[in-house]
ROKEZA-305153 format. One record per atom (N, C-alpha, C): x, y, z. Coordinates in steps of 0.1 Angstrom, whole numbers, plus 5000, padded with zeros to 4 digits. Example, Ala and Ser with C-alpha at 12.3 -4.5 7.8 and 13.67 -1.06 7.14 Angstrom:
2
513249435078/512349555078/513249675078/512849785071/513749895071/512950005079/
% end
This chain:
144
545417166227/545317186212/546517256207/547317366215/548217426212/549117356212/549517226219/550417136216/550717076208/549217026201/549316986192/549717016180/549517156178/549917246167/551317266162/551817236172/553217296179/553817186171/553617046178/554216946175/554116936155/552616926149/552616946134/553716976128/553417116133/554517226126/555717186128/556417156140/557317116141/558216996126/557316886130/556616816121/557016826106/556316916105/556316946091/557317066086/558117146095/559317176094/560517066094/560916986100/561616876098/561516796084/560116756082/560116736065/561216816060/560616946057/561017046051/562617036051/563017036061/564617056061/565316936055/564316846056/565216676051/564916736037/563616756033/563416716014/564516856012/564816916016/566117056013/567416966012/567616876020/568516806023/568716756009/567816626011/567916545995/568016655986/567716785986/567216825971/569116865967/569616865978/570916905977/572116825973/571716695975/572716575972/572216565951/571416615947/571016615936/571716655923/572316645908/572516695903/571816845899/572316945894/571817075886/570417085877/570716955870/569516925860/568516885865/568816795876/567716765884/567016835891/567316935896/567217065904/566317125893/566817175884/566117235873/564817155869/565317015869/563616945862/562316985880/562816965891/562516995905/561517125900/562317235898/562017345904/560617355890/561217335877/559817365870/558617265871/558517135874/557717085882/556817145892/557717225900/556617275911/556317395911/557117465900/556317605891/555017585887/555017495876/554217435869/552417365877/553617315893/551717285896/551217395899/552117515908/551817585915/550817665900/551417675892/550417765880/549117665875/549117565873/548417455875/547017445881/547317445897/546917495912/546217605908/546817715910/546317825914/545717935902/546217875887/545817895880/544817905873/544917745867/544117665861/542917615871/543317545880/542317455886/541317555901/542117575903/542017705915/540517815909/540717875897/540517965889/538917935885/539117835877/538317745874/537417695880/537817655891/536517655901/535517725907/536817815912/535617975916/535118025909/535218035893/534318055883/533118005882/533517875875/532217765873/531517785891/532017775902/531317795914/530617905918/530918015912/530318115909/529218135904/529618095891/528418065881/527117985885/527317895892/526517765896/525717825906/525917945914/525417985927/524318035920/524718115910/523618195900/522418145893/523318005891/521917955880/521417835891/521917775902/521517665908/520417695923/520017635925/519517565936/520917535953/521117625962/522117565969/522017435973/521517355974/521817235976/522617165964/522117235950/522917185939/524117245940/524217405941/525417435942/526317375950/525817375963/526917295973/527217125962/526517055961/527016905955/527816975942/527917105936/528417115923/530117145929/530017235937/531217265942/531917165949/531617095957/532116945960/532716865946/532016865938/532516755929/533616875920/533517015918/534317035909/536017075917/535817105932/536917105938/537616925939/536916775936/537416705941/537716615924/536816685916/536516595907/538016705893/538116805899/539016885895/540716875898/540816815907/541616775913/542516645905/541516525910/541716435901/542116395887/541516535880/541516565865/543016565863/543616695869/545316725872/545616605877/545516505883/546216435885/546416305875/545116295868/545016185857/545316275842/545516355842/546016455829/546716395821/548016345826/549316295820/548916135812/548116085820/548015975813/546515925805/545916005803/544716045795/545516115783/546316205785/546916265775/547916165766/548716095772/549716035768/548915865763/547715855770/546915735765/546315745746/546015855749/545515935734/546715945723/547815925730/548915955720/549815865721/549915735729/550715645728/550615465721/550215505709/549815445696/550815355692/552515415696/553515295695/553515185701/553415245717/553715085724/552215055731/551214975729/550414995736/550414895749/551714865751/552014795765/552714895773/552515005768/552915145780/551515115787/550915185780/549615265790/548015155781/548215015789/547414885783/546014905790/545215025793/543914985798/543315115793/542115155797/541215285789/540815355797/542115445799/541915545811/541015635809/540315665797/539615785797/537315705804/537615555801/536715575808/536915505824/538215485822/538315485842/538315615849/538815715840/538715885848/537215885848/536415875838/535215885834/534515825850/534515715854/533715615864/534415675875/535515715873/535615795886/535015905890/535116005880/533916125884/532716105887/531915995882/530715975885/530515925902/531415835905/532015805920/531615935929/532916065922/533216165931/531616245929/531316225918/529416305920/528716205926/528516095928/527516055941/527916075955/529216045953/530216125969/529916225972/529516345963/529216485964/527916485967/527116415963/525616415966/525316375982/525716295980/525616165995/526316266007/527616326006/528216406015/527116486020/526416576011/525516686013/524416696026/523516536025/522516596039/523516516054/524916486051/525616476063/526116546067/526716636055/527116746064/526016846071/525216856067/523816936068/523616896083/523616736083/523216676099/524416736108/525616736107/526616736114/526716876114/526516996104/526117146107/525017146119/523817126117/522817106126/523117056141/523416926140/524016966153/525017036162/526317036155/527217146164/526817266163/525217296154/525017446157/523817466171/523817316176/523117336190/523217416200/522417416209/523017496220/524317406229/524917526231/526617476240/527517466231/527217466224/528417456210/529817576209/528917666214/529717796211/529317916202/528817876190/529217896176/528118046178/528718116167/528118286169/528218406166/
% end
């Protein structure tokens, strides 16, 4: 297993030094557009969405049922996610009234059908992971 780790990291240091690489052949402005991009998610992330969650997850522990809590937290870590990633064009769908051969379909109810997706996924996950907790908490497992 420690090989394997080894190798990852490795791995994923090598990325690292190539996207450094590219980020260098780059103009200044570009750099600049770069760097607040990934300010931006990081506040985003850890801010907004991050934040947000352990709240409302919080909250849910309080007023729910754990089996709901668990399906609530599932869907607001996955269904939260998705949100930030469909943001830009839900937002830009609502406001792009000039060309409507930019953004030609209705994203607000394809984001819509997707959360519902990621809440039956949340539901459905629930007594499998339950099954697969149960058994590796058998005997020989380790766990303790």
């Amino acid at each position: 297993m420690q090989k394997v780790r080894m190798l990852l990291v490795a791995g994923g240091l090598a990325l690292a030094v190539w996207g450094a690489v590219l980020l260098t052949r780059e103009r200044v402005d570009q750099l600049a557009q770069v760097l607040g991009w990934a300010v931006g998610a990081v506040i985003l992330h850890d801010g907004v969405l991050a934040g947000t969650t352990l709240a409302l997850g919080w909250a849910a522990l309080g007023l729910l049922r754990p089996r709901a809590a668990a399906i609530a937290a599932r869907f607001l870590v996955v269904g939260g996610t998705l949100t930030l990633v469909a943001l830009p064009a839900l937002v830009h769908a609502a406001t792009a009234g000039k060309n409507p051969t930019l953004l030609d379909r209705n994203y607000l109810s394809g984001w819509l059908a997707l959360l519902v997706v990621v809440l039956i996924a949340a539901a459905l996950t629930g007594p499998l992971a339950d099954r697969i907790t149960r058994r590796n908490d058998g005997p020989g497992h380790g766990r303790g």
